[in-house]
PDB file with SEQRES, HELIX, SHEET and CRYST1 records, atoms N, CA, C and O in Angstrom:
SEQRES   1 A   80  UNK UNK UNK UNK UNK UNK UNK UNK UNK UNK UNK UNK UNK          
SEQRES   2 A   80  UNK UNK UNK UNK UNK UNK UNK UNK UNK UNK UNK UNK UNK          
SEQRES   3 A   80  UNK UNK UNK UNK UNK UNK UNK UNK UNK UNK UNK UNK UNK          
SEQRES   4 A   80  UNK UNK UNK UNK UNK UNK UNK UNK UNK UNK UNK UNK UNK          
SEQRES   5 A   80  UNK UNK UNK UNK UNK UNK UNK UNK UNK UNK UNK UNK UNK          
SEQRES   6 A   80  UNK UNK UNK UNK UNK UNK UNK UNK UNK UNK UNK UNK UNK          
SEQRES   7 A   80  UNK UNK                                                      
HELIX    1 AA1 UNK A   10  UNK A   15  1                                   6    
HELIX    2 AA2 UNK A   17  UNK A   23  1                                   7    
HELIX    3 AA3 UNK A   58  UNK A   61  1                                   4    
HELIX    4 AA4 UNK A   71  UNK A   78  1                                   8    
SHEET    1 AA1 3 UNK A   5  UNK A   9  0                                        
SHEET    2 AA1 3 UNK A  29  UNK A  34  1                                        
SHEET    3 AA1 3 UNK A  37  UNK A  40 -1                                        
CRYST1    1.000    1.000    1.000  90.00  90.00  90.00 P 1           1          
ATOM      1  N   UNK A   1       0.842  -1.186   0.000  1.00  0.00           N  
ATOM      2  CA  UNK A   1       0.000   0.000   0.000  1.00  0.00           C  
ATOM      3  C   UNK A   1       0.883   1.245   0.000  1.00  0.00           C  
ATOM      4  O   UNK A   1       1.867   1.338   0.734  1.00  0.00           O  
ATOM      5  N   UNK A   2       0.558   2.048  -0.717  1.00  0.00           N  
ATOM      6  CA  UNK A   2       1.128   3.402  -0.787  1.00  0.00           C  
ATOM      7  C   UNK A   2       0.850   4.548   0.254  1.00  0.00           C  
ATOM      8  O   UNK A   2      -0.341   4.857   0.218  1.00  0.00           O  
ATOM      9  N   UNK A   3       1.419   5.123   0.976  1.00  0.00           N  
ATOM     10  CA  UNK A   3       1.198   6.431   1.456  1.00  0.00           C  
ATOM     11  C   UNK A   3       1.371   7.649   1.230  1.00  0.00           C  
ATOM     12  O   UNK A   3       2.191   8.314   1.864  1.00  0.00           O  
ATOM     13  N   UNK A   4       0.580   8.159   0.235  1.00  0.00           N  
ATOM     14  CA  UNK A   4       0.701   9.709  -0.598  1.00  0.00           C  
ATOM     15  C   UNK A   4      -0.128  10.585  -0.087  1.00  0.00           C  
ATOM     16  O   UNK A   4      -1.338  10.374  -0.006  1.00  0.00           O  
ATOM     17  N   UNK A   5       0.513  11.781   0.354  1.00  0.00           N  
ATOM     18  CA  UNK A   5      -0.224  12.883   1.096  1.00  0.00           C  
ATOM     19  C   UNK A   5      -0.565  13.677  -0.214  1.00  0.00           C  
ATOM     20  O   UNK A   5       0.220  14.401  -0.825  1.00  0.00           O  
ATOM     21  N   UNK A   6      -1.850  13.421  -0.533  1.00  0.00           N  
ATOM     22  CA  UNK A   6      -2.062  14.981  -1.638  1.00  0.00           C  
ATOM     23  C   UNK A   6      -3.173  16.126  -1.462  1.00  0.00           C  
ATOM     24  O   UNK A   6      -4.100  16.222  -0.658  1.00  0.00           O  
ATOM     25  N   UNK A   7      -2.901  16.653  -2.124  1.00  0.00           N  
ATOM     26  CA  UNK A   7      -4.001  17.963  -1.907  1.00  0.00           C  
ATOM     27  C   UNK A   7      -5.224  17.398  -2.826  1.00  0.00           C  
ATOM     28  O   UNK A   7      -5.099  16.491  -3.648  1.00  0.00           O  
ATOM     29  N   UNK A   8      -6.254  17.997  -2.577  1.00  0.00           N  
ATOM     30  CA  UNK A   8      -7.590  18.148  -3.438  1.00  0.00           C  
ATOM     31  C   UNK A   8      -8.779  19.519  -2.823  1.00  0.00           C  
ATOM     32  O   UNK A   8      -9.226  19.800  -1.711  1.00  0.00           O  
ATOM     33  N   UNK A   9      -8.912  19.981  -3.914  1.00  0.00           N  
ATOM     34  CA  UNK A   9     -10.146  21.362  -3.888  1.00  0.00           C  
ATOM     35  C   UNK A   9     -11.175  20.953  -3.252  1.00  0.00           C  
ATOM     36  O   UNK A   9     -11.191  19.722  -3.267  1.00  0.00           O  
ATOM     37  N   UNK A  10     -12.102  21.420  -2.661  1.00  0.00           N  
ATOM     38  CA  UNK A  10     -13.571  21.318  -2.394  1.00  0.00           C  
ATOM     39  C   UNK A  10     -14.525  20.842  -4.107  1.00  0.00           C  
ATOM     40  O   UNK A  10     -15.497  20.132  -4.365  1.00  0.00           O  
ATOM     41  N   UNK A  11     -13.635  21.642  -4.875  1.00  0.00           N  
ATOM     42  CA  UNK A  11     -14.437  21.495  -6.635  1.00  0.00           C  
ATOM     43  C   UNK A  11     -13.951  19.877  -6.713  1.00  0.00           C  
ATOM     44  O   UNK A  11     -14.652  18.879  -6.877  1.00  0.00           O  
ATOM     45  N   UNK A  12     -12.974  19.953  -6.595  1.00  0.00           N  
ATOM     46  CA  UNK A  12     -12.067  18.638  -7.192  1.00  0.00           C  
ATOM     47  C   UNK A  12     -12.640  17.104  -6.320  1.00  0.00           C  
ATOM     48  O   UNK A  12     -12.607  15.964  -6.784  1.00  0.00           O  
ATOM     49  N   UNK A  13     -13.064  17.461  -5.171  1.00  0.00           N  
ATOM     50  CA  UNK A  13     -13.972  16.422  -4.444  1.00  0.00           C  
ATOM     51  C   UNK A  13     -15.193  16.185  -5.001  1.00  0.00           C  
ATOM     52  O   UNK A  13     -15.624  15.032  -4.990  1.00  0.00           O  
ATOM     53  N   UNK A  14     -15.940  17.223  -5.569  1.00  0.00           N  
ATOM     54  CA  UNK A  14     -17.631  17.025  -5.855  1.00  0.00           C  
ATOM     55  C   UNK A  14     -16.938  16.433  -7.361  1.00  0.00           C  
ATOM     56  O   UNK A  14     -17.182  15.251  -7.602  1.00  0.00           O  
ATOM     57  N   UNK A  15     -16.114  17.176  -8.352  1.00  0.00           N  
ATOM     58  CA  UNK A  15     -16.017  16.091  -9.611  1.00  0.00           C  
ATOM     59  C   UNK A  15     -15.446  15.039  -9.266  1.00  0.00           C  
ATOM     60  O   UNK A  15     -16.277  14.132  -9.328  1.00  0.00           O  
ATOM     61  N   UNK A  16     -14.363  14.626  -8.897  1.00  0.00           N  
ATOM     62  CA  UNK A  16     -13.968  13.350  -9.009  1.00  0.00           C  
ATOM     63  C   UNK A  16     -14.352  12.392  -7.639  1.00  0.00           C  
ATOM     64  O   UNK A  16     -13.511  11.758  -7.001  1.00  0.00           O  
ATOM     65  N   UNK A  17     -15.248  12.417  -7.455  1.00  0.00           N  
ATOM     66  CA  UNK A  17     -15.552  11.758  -5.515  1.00  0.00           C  
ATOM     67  C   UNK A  17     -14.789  10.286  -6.166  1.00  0.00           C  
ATOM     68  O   UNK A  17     -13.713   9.968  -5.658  1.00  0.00           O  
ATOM     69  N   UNK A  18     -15.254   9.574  -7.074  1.00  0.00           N  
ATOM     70  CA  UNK A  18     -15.010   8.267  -7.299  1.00  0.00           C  
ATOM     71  C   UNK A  18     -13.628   8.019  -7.449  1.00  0.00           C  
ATOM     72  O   UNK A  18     -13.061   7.010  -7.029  1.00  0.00           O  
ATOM     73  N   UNK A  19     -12.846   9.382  -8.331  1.00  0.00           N  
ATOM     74  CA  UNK A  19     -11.316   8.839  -8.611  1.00  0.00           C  
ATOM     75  C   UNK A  19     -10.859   9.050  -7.133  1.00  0.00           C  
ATOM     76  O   UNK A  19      -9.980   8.266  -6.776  1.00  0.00           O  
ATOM     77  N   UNK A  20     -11.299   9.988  -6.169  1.00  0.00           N  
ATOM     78  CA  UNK A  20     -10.378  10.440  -4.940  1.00  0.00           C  
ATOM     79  C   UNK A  20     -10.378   9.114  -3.931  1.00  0.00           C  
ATOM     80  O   UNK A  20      -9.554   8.696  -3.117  1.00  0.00           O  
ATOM     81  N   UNK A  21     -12.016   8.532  -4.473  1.00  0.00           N  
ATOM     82  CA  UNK A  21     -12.148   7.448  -3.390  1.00  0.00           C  
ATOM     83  C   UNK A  21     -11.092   6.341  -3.050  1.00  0.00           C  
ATOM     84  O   UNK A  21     -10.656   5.944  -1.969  1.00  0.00           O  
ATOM     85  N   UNK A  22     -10.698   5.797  -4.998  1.00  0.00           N  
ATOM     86  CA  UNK A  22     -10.548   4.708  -5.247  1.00  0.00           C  
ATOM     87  C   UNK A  22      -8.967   5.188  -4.933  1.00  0.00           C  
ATOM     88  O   UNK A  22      -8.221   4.210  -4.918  1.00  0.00           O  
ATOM     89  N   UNK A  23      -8.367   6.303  -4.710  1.00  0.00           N  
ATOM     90  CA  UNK A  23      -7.200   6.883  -4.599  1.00  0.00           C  
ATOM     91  C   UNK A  23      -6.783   6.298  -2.954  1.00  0.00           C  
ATOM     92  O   UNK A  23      -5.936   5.492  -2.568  1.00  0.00           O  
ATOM     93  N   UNK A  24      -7.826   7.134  -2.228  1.00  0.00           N  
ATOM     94  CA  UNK A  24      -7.446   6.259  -0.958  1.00  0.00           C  
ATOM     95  C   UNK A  24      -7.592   5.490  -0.291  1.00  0.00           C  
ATOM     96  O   UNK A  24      -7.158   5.411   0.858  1.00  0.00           O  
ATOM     97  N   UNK A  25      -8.458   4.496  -1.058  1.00  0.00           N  
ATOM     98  CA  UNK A  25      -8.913   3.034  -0.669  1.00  0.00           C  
ATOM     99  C   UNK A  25      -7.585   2.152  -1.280  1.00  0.00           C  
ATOM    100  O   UNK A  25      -7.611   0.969  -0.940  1.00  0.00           O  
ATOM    101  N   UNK A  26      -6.681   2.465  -1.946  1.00  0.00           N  
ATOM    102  CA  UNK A  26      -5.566   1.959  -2.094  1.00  0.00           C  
ATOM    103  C   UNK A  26      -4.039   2.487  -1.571  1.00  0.00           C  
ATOM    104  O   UNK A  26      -2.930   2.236  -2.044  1.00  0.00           O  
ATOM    105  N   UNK A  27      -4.431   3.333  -0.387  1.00  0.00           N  
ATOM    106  CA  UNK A  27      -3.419   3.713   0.542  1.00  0.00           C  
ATOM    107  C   UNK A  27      -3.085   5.797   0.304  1.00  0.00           C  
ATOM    108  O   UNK A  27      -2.391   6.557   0.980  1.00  0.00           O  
ATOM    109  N   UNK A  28      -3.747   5.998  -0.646  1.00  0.00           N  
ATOM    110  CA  UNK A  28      -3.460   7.770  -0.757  1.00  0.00           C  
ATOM    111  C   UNK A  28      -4.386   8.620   0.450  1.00  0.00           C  
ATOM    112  O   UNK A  28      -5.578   8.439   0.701  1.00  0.00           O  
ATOM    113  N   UNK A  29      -3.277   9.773   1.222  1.00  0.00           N  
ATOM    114  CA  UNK A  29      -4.313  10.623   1.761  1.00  0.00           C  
ATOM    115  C   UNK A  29      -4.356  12.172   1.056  1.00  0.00           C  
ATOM    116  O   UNK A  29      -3.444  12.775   0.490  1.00  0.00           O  
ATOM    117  N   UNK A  30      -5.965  12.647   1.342  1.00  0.00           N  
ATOM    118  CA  UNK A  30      -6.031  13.669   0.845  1.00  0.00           C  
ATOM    119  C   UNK A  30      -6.175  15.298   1.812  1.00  0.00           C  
ATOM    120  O   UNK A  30      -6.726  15.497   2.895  1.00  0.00           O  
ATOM    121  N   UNK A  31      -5.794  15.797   1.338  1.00  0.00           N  
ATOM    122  CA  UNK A  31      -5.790  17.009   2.227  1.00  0.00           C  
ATOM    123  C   UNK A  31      -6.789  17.914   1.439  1.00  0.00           C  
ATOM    124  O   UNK A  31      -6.369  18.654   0.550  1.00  0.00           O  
ATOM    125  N   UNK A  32      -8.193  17.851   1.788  1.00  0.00           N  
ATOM    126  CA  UNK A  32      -9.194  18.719   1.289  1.00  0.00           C  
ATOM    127  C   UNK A  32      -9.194  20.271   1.837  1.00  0.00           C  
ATOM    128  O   UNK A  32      -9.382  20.592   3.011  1.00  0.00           O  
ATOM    129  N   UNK A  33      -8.958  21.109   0.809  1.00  0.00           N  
ATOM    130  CA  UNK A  33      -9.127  22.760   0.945  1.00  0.00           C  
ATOM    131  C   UNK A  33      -9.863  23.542   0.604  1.00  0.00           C  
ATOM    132  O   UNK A  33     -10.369  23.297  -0.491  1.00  0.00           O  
ATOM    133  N   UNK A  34     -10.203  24.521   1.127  1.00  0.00           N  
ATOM    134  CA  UNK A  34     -11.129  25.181   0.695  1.00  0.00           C  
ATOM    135  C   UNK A  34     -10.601  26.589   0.554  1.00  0.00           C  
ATOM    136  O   UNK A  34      -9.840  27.159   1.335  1.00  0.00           O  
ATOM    137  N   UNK A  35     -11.097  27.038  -0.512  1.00  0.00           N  
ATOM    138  CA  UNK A  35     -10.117  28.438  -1.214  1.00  0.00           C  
ATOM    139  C   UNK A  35      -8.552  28.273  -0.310  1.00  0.00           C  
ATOM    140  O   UNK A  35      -8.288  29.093   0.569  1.00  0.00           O  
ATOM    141  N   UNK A  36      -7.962  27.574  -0.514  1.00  0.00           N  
ATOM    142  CA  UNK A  36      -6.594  27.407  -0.117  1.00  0.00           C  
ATOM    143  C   UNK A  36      -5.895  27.206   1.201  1.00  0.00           C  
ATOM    144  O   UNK A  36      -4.701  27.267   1.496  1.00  0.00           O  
ATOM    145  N   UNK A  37      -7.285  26.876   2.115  1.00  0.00           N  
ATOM    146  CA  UNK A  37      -7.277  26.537   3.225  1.00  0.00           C  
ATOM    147  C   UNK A  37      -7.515  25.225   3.684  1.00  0.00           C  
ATOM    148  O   UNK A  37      -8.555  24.758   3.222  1.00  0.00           O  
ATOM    149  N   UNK A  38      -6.879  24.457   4.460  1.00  0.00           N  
ATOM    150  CA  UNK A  38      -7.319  22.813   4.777  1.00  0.00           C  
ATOM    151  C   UNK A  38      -8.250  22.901   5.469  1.00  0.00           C  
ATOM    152  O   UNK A  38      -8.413  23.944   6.102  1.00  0.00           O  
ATOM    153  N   UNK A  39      -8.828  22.231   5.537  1.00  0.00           N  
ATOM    154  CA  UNK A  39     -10.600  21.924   6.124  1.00  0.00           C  
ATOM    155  C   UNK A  39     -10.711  20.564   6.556  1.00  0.00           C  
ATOM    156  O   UNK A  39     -11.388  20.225   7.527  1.00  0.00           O  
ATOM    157  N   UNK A  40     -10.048  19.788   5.841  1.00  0.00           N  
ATOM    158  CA  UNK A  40     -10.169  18.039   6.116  1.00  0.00           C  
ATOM    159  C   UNK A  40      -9.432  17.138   5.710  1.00  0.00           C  
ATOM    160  O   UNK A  40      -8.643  17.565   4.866  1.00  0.00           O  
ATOM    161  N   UNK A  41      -9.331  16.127   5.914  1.00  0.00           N  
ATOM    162  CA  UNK A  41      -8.512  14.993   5.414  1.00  0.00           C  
ATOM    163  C   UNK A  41      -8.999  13.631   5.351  1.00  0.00           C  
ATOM    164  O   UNK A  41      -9.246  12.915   6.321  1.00  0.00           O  
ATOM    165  N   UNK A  42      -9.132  13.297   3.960  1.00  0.00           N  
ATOM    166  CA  UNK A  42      -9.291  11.898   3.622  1.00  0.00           C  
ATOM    167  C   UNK A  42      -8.472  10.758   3.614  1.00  0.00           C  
ATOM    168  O   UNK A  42      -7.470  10.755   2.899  1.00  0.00           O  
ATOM    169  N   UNK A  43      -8.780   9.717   4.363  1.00  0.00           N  
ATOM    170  CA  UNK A  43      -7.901   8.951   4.574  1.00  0.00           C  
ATOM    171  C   UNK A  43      -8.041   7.360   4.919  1.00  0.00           C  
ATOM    172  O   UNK A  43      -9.077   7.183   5.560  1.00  0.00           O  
ATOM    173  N   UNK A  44      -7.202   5.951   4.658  1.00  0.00           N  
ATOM    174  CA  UNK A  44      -8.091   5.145   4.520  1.00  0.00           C  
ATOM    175  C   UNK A  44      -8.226   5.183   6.073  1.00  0.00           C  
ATOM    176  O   UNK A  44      -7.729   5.953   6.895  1.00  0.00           O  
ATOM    177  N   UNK A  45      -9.221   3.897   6.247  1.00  0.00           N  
ATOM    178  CA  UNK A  45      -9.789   3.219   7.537  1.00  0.00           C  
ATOM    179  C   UNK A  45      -8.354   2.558   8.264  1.00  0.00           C  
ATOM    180  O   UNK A  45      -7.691   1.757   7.605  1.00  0.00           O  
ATOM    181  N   UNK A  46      -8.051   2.829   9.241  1.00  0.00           N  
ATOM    182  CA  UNK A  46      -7.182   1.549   9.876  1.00  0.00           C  
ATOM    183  C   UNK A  46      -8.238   0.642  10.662  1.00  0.00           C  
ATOM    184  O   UNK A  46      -9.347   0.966  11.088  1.00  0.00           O  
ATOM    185  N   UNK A  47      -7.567  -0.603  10.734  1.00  0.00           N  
ATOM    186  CA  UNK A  47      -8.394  -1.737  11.759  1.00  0.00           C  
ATOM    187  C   UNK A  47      -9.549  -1.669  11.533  1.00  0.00           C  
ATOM    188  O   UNK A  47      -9.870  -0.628  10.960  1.00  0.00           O  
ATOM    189  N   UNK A  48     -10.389  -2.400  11.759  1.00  0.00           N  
ATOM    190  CA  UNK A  48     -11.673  -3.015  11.688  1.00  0.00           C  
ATOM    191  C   UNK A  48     -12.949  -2.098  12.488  1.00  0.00           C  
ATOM    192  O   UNK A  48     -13.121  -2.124  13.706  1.00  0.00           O  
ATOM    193  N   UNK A  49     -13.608  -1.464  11.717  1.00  0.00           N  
ATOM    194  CA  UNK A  49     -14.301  -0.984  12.148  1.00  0.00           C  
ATOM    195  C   UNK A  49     -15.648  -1.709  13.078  1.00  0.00           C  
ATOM    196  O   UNK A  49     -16.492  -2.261  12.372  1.00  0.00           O  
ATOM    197  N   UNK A  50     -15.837  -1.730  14.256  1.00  0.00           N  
ATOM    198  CA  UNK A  50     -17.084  -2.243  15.619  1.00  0.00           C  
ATOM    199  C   UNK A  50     -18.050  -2.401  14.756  1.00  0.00           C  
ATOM    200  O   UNK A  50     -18.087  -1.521  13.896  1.00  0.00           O  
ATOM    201  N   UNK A  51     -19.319  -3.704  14.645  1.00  0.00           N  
ATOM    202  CA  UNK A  51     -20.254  -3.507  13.955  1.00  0.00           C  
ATOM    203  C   UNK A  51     -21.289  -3.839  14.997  1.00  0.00           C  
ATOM    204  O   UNK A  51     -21.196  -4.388  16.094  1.00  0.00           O  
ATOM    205  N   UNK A  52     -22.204  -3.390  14.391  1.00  0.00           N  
ATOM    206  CA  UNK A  52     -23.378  -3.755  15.360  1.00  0.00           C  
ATOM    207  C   UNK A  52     -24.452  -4.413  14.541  1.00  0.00           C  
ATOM    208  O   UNK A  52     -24.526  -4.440  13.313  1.00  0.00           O  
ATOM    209  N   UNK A  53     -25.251  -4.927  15.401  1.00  0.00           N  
ATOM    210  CA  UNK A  53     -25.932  -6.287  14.996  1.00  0.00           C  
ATOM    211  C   UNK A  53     -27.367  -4.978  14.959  1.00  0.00           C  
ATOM    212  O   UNK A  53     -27.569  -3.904  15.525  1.00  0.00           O  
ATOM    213  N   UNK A  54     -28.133  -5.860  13.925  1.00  0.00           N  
ATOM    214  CA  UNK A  54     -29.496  -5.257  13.737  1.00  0.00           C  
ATOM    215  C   UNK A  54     -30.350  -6.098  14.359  1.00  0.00           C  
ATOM    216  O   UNK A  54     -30.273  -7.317  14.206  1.00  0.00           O  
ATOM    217  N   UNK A  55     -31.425  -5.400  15.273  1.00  0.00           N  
ATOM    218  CA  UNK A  55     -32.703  -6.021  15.854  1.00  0.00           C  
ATOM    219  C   UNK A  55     -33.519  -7.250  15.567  1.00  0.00           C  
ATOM    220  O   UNK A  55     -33.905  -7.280  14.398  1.00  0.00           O  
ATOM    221  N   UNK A  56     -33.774  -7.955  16.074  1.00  0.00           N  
ATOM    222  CA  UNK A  56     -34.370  -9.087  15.080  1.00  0.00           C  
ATOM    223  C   UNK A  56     -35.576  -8.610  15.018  1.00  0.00           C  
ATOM    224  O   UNK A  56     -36.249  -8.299  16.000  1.00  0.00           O  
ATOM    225  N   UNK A  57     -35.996  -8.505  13.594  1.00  0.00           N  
ATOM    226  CA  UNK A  57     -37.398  -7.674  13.274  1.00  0.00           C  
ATOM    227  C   UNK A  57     -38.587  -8.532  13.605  1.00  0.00           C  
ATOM    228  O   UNK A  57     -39.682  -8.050  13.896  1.00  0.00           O  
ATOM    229  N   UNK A  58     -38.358  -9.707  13.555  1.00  0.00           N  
ATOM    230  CA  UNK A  58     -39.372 -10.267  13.611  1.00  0.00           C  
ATOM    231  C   UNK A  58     -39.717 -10.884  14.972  1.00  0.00           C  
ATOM    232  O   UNK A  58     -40.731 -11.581  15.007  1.00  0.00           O  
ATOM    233  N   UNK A  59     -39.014 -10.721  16.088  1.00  0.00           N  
ATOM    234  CA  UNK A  59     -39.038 -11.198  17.302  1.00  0.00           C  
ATOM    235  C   UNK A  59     -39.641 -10.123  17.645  1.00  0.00           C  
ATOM    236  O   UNK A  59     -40.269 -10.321  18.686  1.00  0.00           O  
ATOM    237  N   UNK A  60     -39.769  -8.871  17.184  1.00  0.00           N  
ATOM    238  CA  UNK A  60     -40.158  -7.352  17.666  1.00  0.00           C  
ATOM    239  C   UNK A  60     -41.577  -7.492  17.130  1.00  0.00           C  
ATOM    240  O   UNK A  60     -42.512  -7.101  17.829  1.00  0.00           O  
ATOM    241  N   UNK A  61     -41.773  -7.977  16.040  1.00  0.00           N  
ATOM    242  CA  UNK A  61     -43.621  -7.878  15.990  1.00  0.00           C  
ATOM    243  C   UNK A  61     -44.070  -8.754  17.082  1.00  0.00           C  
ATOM    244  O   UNK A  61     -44.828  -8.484  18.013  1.00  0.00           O  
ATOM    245  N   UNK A  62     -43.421  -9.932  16.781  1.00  0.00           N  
ATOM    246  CA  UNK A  62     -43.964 -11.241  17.851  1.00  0.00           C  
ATOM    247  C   UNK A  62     -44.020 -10.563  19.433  1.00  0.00           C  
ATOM    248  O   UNK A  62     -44.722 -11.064  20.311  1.00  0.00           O  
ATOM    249  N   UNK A  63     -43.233  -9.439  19.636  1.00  0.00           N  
ATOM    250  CA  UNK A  63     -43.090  -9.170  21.156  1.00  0.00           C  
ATOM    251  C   UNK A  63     -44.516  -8.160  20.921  1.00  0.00           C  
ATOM    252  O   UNK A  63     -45.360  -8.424  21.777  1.00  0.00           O  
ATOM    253  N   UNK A  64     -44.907  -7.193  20.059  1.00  0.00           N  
ATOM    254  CA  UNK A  64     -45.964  -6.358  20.378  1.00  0.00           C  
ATOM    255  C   UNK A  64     -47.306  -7.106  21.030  1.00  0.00           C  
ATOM    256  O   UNK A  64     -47.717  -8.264  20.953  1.00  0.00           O  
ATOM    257  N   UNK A  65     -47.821  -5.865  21.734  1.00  0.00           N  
ATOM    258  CA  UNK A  65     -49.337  -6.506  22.435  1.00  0.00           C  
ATOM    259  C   UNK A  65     -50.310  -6.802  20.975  1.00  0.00           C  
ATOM    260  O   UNK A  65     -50.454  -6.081  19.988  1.00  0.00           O  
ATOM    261  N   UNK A  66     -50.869  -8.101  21.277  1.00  0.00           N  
ATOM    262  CA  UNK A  66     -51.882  -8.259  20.855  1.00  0.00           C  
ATOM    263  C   UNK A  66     -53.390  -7.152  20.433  1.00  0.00           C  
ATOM    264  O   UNK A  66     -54.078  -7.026  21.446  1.00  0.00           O  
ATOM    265  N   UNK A  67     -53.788  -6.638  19.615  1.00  0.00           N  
ATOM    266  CA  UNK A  67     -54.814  -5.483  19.430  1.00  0.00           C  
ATOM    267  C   UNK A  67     -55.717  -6.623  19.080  1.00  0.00           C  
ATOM    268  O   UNK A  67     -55.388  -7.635  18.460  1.00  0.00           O  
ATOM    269  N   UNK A  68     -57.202  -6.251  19.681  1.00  0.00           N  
ATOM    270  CA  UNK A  68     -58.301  -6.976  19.543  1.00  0.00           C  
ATOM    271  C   UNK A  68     -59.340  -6.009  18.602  1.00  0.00           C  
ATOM    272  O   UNK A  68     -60.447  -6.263  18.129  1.00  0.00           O  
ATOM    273  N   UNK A  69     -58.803  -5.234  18.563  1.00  0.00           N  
ATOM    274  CA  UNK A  69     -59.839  -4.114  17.480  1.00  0.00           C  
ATOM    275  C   UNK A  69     -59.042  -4.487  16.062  1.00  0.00           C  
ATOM    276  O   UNK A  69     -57.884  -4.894  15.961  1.00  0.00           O  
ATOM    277  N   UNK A  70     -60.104  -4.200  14.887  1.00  0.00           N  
ATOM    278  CA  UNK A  70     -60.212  -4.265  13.674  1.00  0.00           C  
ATOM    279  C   UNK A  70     -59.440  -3.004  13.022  1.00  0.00           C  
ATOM    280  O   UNK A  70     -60.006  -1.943  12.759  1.00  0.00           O  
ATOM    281  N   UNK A  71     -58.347  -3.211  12.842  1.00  0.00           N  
ATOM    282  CA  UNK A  71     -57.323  -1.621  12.244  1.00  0.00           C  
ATOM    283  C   UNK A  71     -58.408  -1.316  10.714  1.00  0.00           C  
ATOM    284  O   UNK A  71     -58.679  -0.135  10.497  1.00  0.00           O  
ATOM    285  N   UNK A  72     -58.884  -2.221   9.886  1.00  0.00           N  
ATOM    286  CA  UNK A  72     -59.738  -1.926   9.260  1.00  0.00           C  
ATOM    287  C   UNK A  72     -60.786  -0.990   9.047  1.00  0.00           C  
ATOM    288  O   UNK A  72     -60.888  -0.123   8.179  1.00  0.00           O  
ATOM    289  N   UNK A  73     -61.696  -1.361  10.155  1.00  0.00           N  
ATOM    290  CA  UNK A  73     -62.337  -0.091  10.348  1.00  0.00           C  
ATOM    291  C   UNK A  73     -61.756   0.883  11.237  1.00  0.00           C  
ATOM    292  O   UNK A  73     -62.212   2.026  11.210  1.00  0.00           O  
ATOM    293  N   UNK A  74     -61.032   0.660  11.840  1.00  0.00           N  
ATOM    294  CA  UNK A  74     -60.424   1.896  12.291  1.00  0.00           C  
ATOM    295  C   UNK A  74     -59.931   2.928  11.098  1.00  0.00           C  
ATOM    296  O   UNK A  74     -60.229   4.120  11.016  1.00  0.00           O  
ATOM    297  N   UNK A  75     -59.418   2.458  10.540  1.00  0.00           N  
ATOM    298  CA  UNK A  75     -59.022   3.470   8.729  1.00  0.00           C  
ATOM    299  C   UNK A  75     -60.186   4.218   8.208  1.00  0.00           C  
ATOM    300  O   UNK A  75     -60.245   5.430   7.998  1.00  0.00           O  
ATOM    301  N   UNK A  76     -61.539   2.905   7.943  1.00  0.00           N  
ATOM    302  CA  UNK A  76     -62.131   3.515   7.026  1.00  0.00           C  
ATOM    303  C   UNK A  76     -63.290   4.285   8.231  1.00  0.00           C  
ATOM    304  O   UNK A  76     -64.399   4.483   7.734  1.00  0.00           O  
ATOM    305  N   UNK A  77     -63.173   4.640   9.431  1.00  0.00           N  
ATOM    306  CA  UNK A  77     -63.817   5.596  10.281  1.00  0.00           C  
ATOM    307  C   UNK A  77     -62.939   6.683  10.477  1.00  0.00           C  
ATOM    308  O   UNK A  77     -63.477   7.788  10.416  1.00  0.00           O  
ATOM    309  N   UNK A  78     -61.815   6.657  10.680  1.00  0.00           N  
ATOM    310  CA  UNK A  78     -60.815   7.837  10.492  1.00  0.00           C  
ATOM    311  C   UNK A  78     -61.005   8.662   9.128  1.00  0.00           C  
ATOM    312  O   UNK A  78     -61.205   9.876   9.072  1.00  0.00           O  
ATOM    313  N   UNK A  79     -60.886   7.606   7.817  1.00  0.00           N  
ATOM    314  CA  UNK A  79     -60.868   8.411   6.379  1.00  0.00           C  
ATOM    315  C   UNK A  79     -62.179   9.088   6.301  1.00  0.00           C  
ATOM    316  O   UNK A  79     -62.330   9.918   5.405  1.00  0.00           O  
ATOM    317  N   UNK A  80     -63.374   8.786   7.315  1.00  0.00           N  
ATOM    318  CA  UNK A  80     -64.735   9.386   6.734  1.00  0.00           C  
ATOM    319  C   UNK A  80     -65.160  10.294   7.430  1.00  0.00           C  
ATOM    320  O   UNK A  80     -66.205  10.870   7.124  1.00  0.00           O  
TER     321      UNK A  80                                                      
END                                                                             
């Protein structure tokens, strides 16, 4: 992997997002400016980013209370 510190415009980010991406997803960092000022820096990920697990969706309906009313007419008495 390469480590290249380069510059890039605020312009030069909105045209090329894809070339800058693929720039430092293969080891380049970028030093984003704005009218000739640094503002930010792009750069890859080190280590493994924490993931988190999604809810089990369907254990979450199964957990809601039971409704004994008709959502049916509940709609078509609301819509009228």
């Amino acid at each position: 992997m390469c480590h290249m510190r380069r510059k890039a415009t605020l312009r030069d980010l909105h045209l090329k997002t894809s070339e800058i991406v693929k720039q430092v997803a293969n080891g380049a960092t970028f030093v984003i400016e704005k009218r000739g000022t640094p503002v930010a820096e792009l750069r890859p990920l080190t280590g493994q980013l924490p993931t988190r697990q999604m809810p089990d969706r369907e254990a979450f309906i199964r957990n809601l209370p039971q409704v004994k009313t008709d959502s049916g007419r509940m709609l078509e008495q609301d819509r009228s």
